[in-house]
PyMOL commands that place a pseudoatom at each C-alpha (Angstrom):
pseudoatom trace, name=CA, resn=UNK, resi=1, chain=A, elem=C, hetatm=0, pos=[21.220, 3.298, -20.720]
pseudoatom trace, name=CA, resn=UNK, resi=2, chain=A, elem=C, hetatm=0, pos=[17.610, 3.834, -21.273]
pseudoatom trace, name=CA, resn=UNK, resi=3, chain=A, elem=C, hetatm=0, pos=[15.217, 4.318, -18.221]
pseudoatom trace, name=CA, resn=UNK, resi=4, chain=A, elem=C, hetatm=0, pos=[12.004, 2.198, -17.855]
pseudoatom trace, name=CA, resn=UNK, resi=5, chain=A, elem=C, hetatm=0, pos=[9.078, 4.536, -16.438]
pseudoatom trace, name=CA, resn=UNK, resi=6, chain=A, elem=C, hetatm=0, pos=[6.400, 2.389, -15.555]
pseudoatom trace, name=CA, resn=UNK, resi=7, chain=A, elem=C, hetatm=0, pos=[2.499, 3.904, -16.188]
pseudoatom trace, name=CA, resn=UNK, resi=8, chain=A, elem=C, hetatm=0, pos=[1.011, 4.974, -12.015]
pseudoatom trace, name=CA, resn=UNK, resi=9, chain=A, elem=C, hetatm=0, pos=[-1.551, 2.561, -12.800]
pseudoatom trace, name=CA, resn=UNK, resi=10, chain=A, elem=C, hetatm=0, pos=[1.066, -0.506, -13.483]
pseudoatom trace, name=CA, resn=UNK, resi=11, chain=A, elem=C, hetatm=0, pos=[3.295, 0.557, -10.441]
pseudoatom trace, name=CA, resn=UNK, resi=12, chain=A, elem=C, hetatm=0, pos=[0.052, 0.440, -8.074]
pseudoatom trace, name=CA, resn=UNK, resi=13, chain=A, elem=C, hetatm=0, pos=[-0.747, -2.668, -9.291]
pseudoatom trace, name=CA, resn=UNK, resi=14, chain=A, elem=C, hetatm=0, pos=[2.744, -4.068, -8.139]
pseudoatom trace, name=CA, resn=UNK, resi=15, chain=A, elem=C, hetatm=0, pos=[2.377, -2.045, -4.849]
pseudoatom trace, name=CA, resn=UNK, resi=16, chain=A, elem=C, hetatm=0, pos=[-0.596, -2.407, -3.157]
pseudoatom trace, name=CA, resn=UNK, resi=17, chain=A, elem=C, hetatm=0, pos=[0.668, -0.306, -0.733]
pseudoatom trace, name=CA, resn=UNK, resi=18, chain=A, elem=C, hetatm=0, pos=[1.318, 2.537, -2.714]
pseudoatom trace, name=CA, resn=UNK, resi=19, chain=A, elem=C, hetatm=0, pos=[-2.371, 2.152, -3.719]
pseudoatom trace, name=CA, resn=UNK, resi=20, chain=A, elem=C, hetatm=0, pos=[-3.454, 2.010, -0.273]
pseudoatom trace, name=CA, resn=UNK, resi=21, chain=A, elem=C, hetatm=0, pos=[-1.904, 5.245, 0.716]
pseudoatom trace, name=CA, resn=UNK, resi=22, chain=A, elem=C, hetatm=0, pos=[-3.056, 7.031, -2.359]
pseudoatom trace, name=CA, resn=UNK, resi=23, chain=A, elem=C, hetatm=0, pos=[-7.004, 6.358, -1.359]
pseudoatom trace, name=CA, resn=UNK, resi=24, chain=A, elem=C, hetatm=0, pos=[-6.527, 6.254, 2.293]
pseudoatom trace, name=CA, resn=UNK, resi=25, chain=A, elem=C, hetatm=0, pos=[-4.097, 9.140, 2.907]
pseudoatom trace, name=CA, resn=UNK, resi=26, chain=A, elem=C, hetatm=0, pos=[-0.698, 8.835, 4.304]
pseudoatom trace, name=CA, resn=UNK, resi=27, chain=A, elem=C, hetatm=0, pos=[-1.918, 10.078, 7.467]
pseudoatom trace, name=CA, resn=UNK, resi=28, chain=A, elem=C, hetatm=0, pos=[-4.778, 8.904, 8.054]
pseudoatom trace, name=CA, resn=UNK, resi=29, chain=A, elem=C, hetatm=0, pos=[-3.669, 5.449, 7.181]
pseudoatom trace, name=CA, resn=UNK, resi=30, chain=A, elem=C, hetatm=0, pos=[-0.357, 6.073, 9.873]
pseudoatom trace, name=CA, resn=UNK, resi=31, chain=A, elem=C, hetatm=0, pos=[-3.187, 7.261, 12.368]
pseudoatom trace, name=CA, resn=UNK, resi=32, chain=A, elem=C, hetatm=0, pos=[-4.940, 3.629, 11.311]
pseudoatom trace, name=CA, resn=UNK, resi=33, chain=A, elem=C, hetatm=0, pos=[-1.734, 1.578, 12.154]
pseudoatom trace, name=CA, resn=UNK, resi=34, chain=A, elem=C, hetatm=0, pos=[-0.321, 3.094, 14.932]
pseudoatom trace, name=CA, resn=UNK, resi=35, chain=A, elem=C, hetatm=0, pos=[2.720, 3.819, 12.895]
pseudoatom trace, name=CA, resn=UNK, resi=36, chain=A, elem=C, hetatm=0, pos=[4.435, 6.998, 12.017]
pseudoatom trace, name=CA, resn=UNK, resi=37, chain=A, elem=C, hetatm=0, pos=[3.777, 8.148, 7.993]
pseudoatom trace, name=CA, resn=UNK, resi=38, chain=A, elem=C, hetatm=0, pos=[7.868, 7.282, 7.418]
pseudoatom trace, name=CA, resn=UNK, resi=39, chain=A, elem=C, hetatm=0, pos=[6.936, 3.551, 8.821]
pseudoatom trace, name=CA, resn=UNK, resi=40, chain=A, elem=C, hetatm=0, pos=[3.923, 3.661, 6.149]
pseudoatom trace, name=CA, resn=UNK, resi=41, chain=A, elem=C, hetatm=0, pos=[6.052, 4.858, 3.390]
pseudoatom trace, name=CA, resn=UNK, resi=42, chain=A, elem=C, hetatm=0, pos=[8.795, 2.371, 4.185]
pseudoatom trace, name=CA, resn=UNK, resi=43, chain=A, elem=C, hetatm=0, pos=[6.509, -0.632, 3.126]
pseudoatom trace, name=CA, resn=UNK, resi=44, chain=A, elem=C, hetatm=0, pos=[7.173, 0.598, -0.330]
pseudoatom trace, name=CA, resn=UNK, resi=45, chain=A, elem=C, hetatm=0, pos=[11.110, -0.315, 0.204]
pseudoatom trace, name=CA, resn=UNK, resi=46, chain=A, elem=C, hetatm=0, pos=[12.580, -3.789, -0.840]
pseudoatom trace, name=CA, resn=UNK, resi=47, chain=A, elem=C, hetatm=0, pos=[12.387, -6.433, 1.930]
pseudoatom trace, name=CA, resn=UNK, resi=48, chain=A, elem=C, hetatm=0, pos=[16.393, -6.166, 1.500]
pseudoatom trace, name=CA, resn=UNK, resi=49, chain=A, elem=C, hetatm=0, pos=[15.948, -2.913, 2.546]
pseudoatom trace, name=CA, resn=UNK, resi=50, chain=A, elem=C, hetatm=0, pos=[13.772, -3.041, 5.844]
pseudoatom trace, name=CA, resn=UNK, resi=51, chain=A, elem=C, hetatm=0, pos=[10.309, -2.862, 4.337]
pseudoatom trace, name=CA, resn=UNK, resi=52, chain=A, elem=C, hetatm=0, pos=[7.462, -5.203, 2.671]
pseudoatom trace, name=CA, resn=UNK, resi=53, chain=A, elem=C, hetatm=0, pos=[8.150, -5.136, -0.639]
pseudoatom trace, name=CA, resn=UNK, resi=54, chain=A, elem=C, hetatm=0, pos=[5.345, -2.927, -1.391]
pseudoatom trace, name=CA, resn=UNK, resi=55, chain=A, elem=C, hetatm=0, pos=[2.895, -5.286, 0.594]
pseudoatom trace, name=CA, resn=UNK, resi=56, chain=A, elem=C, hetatm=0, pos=[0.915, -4.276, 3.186]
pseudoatom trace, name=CA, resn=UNK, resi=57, chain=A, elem=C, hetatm=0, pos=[1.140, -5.851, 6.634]
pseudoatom trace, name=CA, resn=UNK, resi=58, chain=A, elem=C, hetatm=0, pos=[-1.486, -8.589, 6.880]
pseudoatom trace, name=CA, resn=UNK, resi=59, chain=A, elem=C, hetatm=0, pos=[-1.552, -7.377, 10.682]
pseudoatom trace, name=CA, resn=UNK, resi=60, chain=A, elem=C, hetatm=0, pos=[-3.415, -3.889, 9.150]
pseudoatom trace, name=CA, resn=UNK, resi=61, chain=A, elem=C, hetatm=0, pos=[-5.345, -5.342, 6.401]
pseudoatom trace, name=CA, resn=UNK, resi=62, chain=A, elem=C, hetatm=0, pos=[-8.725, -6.033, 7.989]
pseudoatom trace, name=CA, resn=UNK, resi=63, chain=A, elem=C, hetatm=0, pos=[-8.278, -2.484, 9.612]
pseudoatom trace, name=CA, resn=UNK, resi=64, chain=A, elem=C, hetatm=0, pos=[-7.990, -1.251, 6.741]
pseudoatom trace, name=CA, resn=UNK, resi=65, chain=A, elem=C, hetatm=0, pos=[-10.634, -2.732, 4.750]
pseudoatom trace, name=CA, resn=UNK, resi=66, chain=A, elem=C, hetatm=0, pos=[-12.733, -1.674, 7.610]
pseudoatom trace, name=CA, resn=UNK, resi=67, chain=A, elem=C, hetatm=0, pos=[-12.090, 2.076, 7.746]
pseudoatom trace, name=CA, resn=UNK, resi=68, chain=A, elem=C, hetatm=0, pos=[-12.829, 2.219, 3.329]
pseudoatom trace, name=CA, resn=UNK, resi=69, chain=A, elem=C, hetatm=0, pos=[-16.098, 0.814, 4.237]
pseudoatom trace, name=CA, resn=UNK, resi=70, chain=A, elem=C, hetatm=0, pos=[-16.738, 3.021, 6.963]
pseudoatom trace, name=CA, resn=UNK, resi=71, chain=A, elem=C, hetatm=0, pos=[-15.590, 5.680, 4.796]
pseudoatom trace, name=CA, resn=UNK, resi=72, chain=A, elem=C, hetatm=0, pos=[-17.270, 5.195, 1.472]
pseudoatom trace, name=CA, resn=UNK, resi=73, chain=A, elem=C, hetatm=0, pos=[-13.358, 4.721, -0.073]
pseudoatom trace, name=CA, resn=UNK, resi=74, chain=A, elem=C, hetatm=0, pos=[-13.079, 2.595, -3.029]
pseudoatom trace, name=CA, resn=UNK, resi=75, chain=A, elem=C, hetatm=0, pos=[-10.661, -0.288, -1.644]
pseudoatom trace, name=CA, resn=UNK, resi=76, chain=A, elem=C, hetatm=0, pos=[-11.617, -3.715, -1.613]
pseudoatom trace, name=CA, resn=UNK, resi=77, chain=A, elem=C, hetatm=0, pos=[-9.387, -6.838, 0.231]
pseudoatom trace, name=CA, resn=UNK, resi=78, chain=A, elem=C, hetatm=0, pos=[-7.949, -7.053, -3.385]
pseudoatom trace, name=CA, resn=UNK, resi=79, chain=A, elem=C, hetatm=0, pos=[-6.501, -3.987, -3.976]
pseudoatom trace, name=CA, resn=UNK, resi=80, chain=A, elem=C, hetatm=0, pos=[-4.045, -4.864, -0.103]
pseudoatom trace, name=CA, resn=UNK, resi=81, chain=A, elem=C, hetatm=0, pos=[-3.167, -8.622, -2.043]
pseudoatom trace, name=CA, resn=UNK, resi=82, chain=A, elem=C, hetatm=0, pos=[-0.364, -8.733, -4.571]
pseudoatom trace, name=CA, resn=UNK, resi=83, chain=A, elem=C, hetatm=0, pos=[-0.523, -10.273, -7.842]
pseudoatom trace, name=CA, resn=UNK, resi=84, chain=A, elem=C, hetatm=0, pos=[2.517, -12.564, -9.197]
pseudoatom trace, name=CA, resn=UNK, resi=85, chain=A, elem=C, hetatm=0, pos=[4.330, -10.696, -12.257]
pseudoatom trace, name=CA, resn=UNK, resi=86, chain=A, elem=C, hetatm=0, pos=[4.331, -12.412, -14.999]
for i in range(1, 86): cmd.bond("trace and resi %d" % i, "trace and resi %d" % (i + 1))
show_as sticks, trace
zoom trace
């Protein structure tokens, strides 16, 4: 069976949450929630699976955008917002 690596770029894309992390910092964004890092990470899980599918909580979003202004971070309200797969 041949495995399927996906490019960082592509899987960030499908996971804004993974993208999130990556310019926030795991820690500072768990700091930002008022959630442990392992609750952060689990967003990237399956909804079948106890997380958000890679979304991030619309609860944190404006938080969010709020601290990479604040912070000079290159995240915009797009980057937290899923696009369908084609």
């Amino acid at each position: 069976m041949r495995q399927i690596v996906q490019d960082s770029n592509e899987d960030e894309a499908l996971f804004p949450s993974r993208k999130v992390r990556r310019i926030v910092g795991s820690m500072a964004l768990a700091q930002l929630c008022g959630r442990g890092e392992a609750a952060i990470r689990k967003w990237d899980r399956r909804k079948s699976k106890g997380g958000t599918g890679g979304l991030v909580p619309a609860e944190f979003q404006a938080r969010i955008l709020a601290y990479a202004e604040e912070n000079g971070l290159p995240l915009t309200a797009r980057d937290l917002i899923a696009e369908p797969v084609p």
